[in-house]
C-alpha positions as CSV (number, residue, x, y, z in Angstrom):
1,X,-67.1,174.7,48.8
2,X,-69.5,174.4,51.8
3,X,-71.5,177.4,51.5
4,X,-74.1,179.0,49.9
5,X,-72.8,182.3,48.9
6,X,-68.6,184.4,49.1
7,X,-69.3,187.7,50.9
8,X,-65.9,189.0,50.7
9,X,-64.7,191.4,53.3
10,X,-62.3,194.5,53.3
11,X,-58.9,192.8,53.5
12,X,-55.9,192.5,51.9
13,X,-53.5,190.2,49.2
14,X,-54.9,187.0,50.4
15,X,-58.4,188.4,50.1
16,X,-57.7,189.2,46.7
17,X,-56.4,186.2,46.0
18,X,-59.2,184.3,47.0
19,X,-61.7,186.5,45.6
20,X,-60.2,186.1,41.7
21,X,-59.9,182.6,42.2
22,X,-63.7,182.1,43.5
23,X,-64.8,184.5,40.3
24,X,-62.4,182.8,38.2
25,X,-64.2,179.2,39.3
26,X,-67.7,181.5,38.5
27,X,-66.5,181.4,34.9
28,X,-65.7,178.6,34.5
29,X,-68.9,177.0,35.6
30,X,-67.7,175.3,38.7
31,X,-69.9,176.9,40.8
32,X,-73.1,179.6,40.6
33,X,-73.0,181.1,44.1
34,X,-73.4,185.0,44.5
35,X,-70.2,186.4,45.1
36,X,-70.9,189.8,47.0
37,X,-68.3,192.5,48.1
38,X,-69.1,194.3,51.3
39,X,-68.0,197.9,50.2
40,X,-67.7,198.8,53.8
41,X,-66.8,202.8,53.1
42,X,-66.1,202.5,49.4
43,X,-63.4,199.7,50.7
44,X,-63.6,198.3,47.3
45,X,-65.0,201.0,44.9
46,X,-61.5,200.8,43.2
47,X,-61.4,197.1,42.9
48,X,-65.0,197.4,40.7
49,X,-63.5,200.5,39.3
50,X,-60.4,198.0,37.9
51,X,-63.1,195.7,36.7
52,X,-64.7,198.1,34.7
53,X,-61.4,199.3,33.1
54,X,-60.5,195.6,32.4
55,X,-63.9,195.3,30.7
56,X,-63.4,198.3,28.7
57,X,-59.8,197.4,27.2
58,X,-61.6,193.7,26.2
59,X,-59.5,191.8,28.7
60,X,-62.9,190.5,30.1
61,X,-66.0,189.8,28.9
62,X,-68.9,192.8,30.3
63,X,-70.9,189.6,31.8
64,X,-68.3,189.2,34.3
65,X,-69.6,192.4,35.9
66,X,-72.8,190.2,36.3
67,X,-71.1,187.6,38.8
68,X,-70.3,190.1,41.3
69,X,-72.9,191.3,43.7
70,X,-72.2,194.9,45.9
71,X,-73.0,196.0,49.2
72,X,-72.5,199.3,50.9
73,X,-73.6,197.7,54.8
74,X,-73.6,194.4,56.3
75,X,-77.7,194.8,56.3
76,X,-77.9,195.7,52.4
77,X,-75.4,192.6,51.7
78,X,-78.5,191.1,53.6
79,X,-81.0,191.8,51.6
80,X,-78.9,191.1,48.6
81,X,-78.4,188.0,49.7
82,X,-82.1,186.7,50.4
83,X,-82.9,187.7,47.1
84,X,-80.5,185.8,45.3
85,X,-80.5,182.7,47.4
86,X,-84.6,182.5,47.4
């Protein structure tokens, strides 16, 4: 993986795909890059929401919640990201 952080975009299947394998890889331990969803317009409030509910049934640990980063704008997934890549 050449980069230094997954901002994952509003987009469909194969974005979903990708982003469960690249936080699947996060638990495992194969990589420790900030994975950050750009909630353009609350693009993926349902995704987090579907998280949360897998979380609360015990079908994932609440740490994965930790591993995902969220942004409401391009300039805030900025910000985010200077932080964690300092």
């Amino acid at each position: 993986m050449n980069s230094d952080a997954i901002v994952v975009l509003p987009g469909g299947a194969g974005t979903l795909d990708e982003f469960f394998e690249i936080l699947t890889w996060a638990q495992l331990g194969l990589h420790t890059k900030p994975i950050l969803l750009l909630n353009t317009e609350g693009f993926w409030t349902p995704l987090i929401g579907l998280i949360d509910h897998v979380i609360d049934q015990g079908f994932a640990d609440a740490g994965l919640k930790d591993m995902i980063l969220v942004a409401d704008t391009p300039a805030a997934a900025m910000d985010i990201l200077k932080t964690h890549l300092a």
